[in-house]
C-alpha positions in Angstrom: 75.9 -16.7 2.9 76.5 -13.5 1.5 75.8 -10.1 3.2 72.7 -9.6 0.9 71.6 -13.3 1.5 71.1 -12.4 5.2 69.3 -9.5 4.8 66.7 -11.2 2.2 66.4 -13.8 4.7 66.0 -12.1 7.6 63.2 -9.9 5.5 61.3 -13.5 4.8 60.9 -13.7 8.4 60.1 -10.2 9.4 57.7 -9.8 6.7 55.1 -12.5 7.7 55.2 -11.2 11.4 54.4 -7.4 10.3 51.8 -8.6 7.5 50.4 -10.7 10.5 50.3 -7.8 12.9 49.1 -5.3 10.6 45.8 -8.1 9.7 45.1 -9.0 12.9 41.4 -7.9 14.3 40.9 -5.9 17.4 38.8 -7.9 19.6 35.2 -7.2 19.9 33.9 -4.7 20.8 36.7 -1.9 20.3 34.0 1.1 20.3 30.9 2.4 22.0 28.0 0.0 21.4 24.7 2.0 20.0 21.2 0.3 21.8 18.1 2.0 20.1 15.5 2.3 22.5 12.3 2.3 19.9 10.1 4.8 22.4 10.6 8.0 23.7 12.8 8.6 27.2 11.1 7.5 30.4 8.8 4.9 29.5 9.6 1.9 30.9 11.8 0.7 27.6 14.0 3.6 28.2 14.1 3.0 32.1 15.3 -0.8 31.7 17.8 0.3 28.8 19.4 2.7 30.7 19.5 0.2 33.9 20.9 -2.2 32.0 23.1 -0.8 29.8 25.1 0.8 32.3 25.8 -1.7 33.4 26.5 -3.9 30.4 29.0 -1.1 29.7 31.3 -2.1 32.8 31.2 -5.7 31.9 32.3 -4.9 28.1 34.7 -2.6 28.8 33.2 -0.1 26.1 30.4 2.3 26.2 26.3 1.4 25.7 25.3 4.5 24.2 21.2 4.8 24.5 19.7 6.2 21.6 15.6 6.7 21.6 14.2 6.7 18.3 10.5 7.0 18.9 7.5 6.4 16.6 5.3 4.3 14.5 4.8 2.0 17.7 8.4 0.7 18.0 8.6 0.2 14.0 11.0 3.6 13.1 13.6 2.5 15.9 13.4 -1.1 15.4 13.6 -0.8 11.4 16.7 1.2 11.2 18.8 -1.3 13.6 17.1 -4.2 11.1 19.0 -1.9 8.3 22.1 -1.4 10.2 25.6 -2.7 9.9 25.5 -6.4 11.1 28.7 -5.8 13.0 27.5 -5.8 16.7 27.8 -2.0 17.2 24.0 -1.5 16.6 21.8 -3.3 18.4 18.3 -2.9 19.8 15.7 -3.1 22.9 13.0 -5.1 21.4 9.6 -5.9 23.1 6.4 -7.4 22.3 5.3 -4.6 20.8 8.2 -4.7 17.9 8.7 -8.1 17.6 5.2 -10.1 18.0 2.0 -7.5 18.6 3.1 -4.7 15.7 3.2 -7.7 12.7 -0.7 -8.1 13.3 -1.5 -4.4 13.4 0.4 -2.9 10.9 -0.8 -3.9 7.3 2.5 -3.3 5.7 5.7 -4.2 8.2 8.8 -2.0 7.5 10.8 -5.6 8.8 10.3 -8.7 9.4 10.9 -9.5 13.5 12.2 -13.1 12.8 14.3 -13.0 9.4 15.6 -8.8 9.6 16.9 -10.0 13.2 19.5 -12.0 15.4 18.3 -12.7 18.5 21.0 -12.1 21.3 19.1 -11.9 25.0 15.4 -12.3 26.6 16.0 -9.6 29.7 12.9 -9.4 31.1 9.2 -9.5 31.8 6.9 -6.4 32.9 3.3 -5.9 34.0 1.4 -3.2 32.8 -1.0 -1.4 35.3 -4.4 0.4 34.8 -4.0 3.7 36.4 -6.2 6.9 36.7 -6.1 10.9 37.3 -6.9 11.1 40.9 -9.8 13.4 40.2 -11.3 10.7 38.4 -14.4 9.3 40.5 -13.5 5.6 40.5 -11.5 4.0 43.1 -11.7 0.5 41.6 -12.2 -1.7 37.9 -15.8 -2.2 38.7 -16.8 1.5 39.7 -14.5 2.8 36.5 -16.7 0.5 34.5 -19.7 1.8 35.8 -18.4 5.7 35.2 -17.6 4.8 32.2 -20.6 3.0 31.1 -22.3 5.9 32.2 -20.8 8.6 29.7 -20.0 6.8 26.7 -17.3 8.2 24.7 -16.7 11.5 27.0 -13.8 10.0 28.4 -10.1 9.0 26.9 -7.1 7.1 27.4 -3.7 8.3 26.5 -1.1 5.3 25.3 2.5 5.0 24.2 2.0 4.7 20.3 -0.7 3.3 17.9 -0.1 -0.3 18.0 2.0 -0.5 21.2 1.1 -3.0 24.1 -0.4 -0.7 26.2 -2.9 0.5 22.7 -3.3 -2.9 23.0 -4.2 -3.4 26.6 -6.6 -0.5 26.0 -8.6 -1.5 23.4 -9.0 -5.2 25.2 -10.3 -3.7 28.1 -12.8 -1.4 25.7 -13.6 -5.3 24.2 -14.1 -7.2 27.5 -15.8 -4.4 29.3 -18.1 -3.3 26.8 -17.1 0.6 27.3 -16.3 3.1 25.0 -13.3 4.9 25.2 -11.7 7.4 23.0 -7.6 6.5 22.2 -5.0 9.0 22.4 -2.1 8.1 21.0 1.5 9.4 22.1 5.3 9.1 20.7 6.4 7.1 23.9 5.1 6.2 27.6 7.0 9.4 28.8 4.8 12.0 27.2 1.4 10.1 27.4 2.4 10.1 31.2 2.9 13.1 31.2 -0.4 14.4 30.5 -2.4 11.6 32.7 -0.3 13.2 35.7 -1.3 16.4 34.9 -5.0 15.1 34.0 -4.7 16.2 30.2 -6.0 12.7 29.9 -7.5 10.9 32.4 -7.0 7.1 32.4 -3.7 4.8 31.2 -3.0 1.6 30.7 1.1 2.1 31.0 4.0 -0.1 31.7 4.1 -0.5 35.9 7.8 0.5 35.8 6.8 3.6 34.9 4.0 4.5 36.7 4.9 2.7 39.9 6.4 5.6 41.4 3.3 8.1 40.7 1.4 5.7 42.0 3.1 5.1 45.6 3.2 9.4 45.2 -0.5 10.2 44.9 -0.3 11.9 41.3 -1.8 8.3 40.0 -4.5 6.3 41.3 -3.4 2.5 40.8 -6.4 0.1 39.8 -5.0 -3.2 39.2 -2.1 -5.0 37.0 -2.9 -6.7 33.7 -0.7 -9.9 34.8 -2.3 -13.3 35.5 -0.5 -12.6 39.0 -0.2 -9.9 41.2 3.0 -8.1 41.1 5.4 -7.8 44.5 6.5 -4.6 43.8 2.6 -2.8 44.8 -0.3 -3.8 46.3 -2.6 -3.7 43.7 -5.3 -6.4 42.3 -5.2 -8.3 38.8 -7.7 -6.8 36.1 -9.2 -10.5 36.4 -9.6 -10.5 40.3 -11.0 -6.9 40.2 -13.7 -8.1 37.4 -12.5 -8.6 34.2 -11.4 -12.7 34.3 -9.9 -13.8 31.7 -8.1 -10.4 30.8 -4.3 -10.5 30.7 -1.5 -8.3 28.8 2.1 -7.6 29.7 5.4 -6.7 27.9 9.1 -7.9 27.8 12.2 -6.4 26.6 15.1 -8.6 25.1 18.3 -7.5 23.2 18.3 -7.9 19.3 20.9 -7.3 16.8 20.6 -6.9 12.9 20.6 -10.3 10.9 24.4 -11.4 10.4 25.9 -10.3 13.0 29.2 -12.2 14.3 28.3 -15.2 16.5 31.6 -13.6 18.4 29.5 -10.9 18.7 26.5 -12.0 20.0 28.5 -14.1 21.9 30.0 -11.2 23.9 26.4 -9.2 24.1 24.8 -12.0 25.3 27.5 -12.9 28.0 26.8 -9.2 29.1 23.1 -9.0 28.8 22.8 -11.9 31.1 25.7 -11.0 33.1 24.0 -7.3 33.4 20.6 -8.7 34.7 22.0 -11.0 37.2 23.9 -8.5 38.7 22.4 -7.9 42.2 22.6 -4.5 42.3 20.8 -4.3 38.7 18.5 -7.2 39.3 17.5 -5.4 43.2 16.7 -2.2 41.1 14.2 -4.2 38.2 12.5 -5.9 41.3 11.7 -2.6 42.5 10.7 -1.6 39.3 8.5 -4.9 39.4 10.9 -6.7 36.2 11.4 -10.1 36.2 14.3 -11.1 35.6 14.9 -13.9 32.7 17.9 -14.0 31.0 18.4 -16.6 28.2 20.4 -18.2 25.2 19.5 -16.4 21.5 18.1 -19.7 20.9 15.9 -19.5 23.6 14.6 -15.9 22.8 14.3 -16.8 19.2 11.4 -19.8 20.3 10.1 -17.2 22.7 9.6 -14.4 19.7 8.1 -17.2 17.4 5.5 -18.6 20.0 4.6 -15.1 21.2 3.7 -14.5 17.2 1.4 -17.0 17.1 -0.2 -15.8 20.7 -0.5 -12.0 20.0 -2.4 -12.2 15.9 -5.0 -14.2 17.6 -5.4 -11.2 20.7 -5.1 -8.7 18.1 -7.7 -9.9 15.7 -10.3 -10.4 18.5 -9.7 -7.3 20.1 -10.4 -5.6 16.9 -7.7 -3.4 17.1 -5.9 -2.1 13.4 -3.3 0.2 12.4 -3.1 2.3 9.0 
């Protein structure tokens, strides 16, 4: 073999293995991961993100980088991760607000919460809570009732969003307890909180996370949690045993990416989601904040958003409650 023989051969070897290393794929993720938070900061949304994606970003090895992007009741944040690049970098905090209450109270939907979506992680559950300026004379449902009752429409309640669940939760409560309430709407649980501490606004139905540490400081009187069951986290009745049976509302958070994401992606954001939850550390810190824990396969969450659909129209038609 001739001088120039070799080096053509040796050139048919190299040339596969540089062509090889030059195509391969860095392994996912190789950046910061964005999670839109579709509420303002400090509601209880933004409280779980932040809990959780901290610690999602250890386990990854690459930054969760909380973005809030408030308004329309979850829609504006939740729509532009529907309209982002399916490549696992942009991913969102859903909750039943964006992905089963806001399809019956918006007429027109910027997405659609089962086809625009991947589902990756259900994280948790989380009661909401009924709370009240202290200077507000009711120390429990039924004498709130009764005040209420007594001064029809003088009174309002502030809420996270038109259309959110705790808009929601207020206009069941209007429904079931035959009171009438004037709706303030906010751009997130932060800022209608807020004003309810500061007695802008005197009563809230809010996320307990949220509220849970006004309440165990005074600035919020605590009249019961909208759960079926009373939460551990604060001693506090349910709306039904306090004299509303039958009434019920709570929220959840779960991790969605836009439709066609890599399975290898939701693969490795799932792996961390769940991972991030079970943590004891984590999990310790969404007791307090009265979260329970779930943690699940896409699959799972996928049935969960599908059957929570078909719960929520039904609540939303009766309550009467509309948007635009």
């Amino acid at each position: 073999m001739t001088f120039g023989m070799k080096i053509l051969a040796m050139a048919a070897v190299v040339l596969p293995i540089v062509s090889g290393a030059g195509g391969a794929q860095a392994a996912y993720p190789d950046r910061p991961v964005k999670l839109v938070v579709p509420f303002a900061a400090g509601g209880s949304t933004d409280i779980i993100a932040r809990l959780i994606g901290a610690k999602m970003s250890e386990i990854l090895g690459q930054q969760v980088v909380i973005e809030n992007r408030g308004g329309a009741g979850g829609n504006l944040g939740s729509d532009a991760v529907a309209k982002a690049e399916p490549d696992g970098y942009t991913i969102l905090m859903g909750t039943v607000a964006t992905h089963a209450i806001n399809p019956a109270l918006f007429k027109k939907m910027p997405y659609d919460p089962v086809k625009d979506f991947a589902p990756v992680s259900w994280l948790v559950t989380v009661p909401n809570v009924l709370v009240v300026h202290p200077s507000v004379k009711a120390q429990n449902l039924k004498e709130l009732i009764a005040l209420l009752k007594a001064s029809p429409g003088t009174f309002n309640y502030a809420s996270s969003g038109n259309g959110t669940p705790l808009h929601l939760s207020g206009e069941l409560f209007k429904s079931m307890a035959g009171v009438e309430v004037t709706h303030v709407p906010y751009r997130g649980a932060g800022p209608a909180l807020n004003d309810v501490t500061a007695g802008q606004v005197p009563i809230m139905f809010d996320n307990l996370p949220s509220s849970i540490g006004h309440i165990k400081g005074g600035t919020l009187r605590g009249i019961a949690v909208t759960t079926a069951e009373r939460s551990p986290a604060i001693d506090l009745p349910t709306m039904a045993e306090a004299g509303l049976p039958g009434y019920e509302t709570y929220t959840w958070n779960a991790l969605f990416a836009p439709a066609g994401t890599p399975k290898e992606a939701i693969d490795k954001l799932n792996e961390a989601g769940n991972k991030a939850v079970a943590d004891p550390t984590v999990q310790k810190r969404l007791n307090e904040l009265s979260a329970q824990v779930v943690g699940s396969t896409p699959e799972k969450l996928a049935e969960h958003v599908k059957a929570e659909l078909a719960k929520w129209g039904p609540v939303v038609r009766d309550s009467g409650a509309t948007v635009d």
